[in-house]
N, C-alpha and C positions, 0 to 999 in steps of 0.2 A: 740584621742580616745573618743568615744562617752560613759560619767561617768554620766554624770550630772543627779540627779533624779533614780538614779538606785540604786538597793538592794544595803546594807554593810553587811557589816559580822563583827558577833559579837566578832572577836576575836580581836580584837586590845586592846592593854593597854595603857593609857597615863600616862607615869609618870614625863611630862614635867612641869613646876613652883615648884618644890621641892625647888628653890632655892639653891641647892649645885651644887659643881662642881669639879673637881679634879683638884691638882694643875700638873701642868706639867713642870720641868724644862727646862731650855734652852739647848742650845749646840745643841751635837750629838743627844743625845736620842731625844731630841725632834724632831730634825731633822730626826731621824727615823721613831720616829710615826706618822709623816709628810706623808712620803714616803709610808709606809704600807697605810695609811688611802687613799691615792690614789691609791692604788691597793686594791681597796676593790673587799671582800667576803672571802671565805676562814677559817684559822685555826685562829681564832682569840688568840688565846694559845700563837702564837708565838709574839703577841705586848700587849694582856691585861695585866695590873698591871706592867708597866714599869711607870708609874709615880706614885706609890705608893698610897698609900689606904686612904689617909684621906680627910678631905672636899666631900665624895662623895652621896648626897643623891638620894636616892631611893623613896621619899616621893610625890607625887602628883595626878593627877585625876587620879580614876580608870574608869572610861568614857572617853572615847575619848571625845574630846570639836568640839564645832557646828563650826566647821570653814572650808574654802573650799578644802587646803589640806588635812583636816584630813577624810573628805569625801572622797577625791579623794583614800586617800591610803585601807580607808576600800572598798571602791567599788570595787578597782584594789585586793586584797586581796581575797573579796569574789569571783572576778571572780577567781582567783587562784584554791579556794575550787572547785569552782563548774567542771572546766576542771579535776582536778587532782580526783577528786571522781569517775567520770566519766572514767578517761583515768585507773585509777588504775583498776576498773572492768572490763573491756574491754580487757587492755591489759597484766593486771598481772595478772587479777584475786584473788585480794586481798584488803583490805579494805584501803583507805586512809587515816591517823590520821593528821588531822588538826593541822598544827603549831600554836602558839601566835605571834602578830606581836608586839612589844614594841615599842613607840616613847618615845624619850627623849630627853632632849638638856643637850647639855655641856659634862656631864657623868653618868654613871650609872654603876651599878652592875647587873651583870648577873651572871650566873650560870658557866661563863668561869671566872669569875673576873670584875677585875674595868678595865671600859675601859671609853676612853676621844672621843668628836667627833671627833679627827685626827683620830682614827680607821676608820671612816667612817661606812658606812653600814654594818654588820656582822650576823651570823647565831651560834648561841653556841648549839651544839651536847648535851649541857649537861640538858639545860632546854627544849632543845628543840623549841627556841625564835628565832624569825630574831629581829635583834633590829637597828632603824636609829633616828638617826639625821635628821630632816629635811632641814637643813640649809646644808646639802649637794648637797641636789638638786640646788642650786642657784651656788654652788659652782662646778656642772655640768655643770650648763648654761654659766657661768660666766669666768671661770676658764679653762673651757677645750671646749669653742663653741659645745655645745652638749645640745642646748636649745627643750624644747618641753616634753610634758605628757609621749610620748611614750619611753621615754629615764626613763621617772623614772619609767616605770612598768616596761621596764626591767631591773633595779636594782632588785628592789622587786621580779622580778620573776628569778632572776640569786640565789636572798638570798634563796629561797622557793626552788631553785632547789638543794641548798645545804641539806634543808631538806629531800627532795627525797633520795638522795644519802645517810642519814644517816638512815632516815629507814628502807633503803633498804637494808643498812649491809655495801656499798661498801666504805663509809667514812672511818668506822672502820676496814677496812681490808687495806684502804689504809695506815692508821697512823700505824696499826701494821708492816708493810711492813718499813713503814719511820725508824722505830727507830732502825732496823739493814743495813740502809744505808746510806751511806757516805753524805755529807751535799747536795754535788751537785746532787746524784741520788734521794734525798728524795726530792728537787726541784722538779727533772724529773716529779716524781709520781703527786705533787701538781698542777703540770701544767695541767696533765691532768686532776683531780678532777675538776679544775677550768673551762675548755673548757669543760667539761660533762655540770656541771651549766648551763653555757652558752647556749648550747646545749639544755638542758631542758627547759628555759627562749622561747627558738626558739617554744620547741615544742606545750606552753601553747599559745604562738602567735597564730599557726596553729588552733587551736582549741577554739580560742576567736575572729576569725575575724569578726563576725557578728558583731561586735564594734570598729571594727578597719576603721579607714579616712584614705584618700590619703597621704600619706607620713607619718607615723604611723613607718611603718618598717624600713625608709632610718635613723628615730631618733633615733632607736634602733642599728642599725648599727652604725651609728656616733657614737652613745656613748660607743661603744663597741673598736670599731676605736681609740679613742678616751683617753682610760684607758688601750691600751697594754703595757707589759712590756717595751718592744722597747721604744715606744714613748714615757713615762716616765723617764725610766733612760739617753735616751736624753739629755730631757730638764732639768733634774736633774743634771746631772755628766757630759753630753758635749757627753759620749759615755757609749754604750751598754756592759753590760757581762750577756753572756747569760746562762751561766752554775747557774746565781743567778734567770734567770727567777721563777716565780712563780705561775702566770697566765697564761701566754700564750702571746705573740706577737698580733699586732694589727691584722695581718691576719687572724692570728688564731682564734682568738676571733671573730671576723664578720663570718669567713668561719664556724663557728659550732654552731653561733646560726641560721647563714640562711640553714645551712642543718634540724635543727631543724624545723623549720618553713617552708621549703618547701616537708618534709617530714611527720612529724607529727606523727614518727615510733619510737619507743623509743629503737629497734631491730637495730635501726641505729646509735646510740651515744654511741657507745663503744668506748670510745677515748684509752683505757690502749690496746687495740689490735693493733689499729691503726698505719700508721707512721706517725708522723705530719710535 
């Protein structure tokens, strides 16, 4: 994607060199937060403050620092604004509210809780933040062949699609829905909150390509590919249960953000009517 020398947007926070960090024990739990943190986005409720609250600071620049991923992520961010301002009048007829984007490393506190970078990238309903780790992205490249710029807008724009969904009400009508069912149907629901995301991530693609290079999308894809439940609990456990999905499967996940992006319809990412 074409970033370099283009507008930022002013909403990013840095709160990385605070120098704290939370402790995480070993075993299972860690081993869990392992696992979540590779299905990133999501209710982050269901893994913050599983390693408990102390060592955790919140202390560092309140400027983003001059350096060329933290350009990159305000640039990718303001392109964010500038589609979703746009797509909100257009298509909903209503006013956009601009999320904060929070960088950190190690851990932080949010308005969901203390969360460690084995969360990975997440979006808290409560403050209204997508908050990352940068050191994810490498752990994208590295970790799961899903190298390339365009794989980390769309993280950023799967986090930003969560905030859609929560402005819009349908977050909180989904969690209301969760707490009167059964564990594997509140999955069900998540799944599809999660492939909306996605879905949404496609649609700001659509509407950002005037910046987008040849194979821009196929990154986006890979990395979609890339972080399905499927192919996780894999390489995780040897084998799949799919009743604990919570994302969505790798198909799924590529097939609803490329409808998003070849569509650009937001009348078209109804995933809770759907069948999948």
């Amino acid at each position: 994607m074409r970033w370099q020398g283009r507008q930022r947007s002013g909403n990013v926070e840095d709160r990385r060199g605070g120098g704290g960090g939370m402790a995480i024990g070993g075993g299972i739990g860690g081993i869990i937060l392992v696992v979540l943190g590779l299905l990133f986005g999501g209710d982050p409720s269901q893994y913050i403050n599983m390693g408990g609250e102390s060592g955790v600071s919140t202390q560092g620049n309140t400027a983003a620092a001059d350096d060329p991923m933290t350009e990159f992520v305000q640039v990718v961010l303001q392109d964010t604004e500038d589609v979703w301002n746009t797509q909100f009048q257009q298509q909903l007829g209503r006013e956009y509210e601009e999320p904060k984007l929070v960088l950190f490393s190690r851990a932080v506190q949010s308005g969901c809780g203390n969360a460690s970078s084995a969360s990975g990238p997440f979006y808290c309903p409560a403050d209204r933040k997508v908050y990352i780790d940068l050191s994810f992205y490498q752990q994208l490249r590295d970790r799961f062949q899903a190298p390339g710029d365009f794989a980390m807008v769309y993280v950023i724009a799967h986090e930003v699609g969560h905030h859609i969904q929560n402005q819009l009400g349908i977050a909180g009508q989904v969690h209301n829905q969760q707490q009167r069912l059964s564990k594997a149907e509140a999955n069900a629901l998540s799944v599809r909150l999660e492939l909306q995301a996605d879905f949404l991530a496609g649609v700001f693609a659509h509407y950002n390509k005037k910046y987008l290079e040849a194979g821009d999308i196929e990154e986006a894809l890979r990395a979609a590919n890339a972080i399905g439940d499927d192919r996780l609990q894999q390489e995780a456990q040897g084998h799949v249960v799919p009743e604990s999905f919570t994302h969505g499967t790798s198909e799924q996940r590529m097939y609803w953000f490329r409808r998003g992006f070849e569509t650009g319809d937001l009348n078209q990412g109804d995933t809770f009517k759907e069948s999948l």
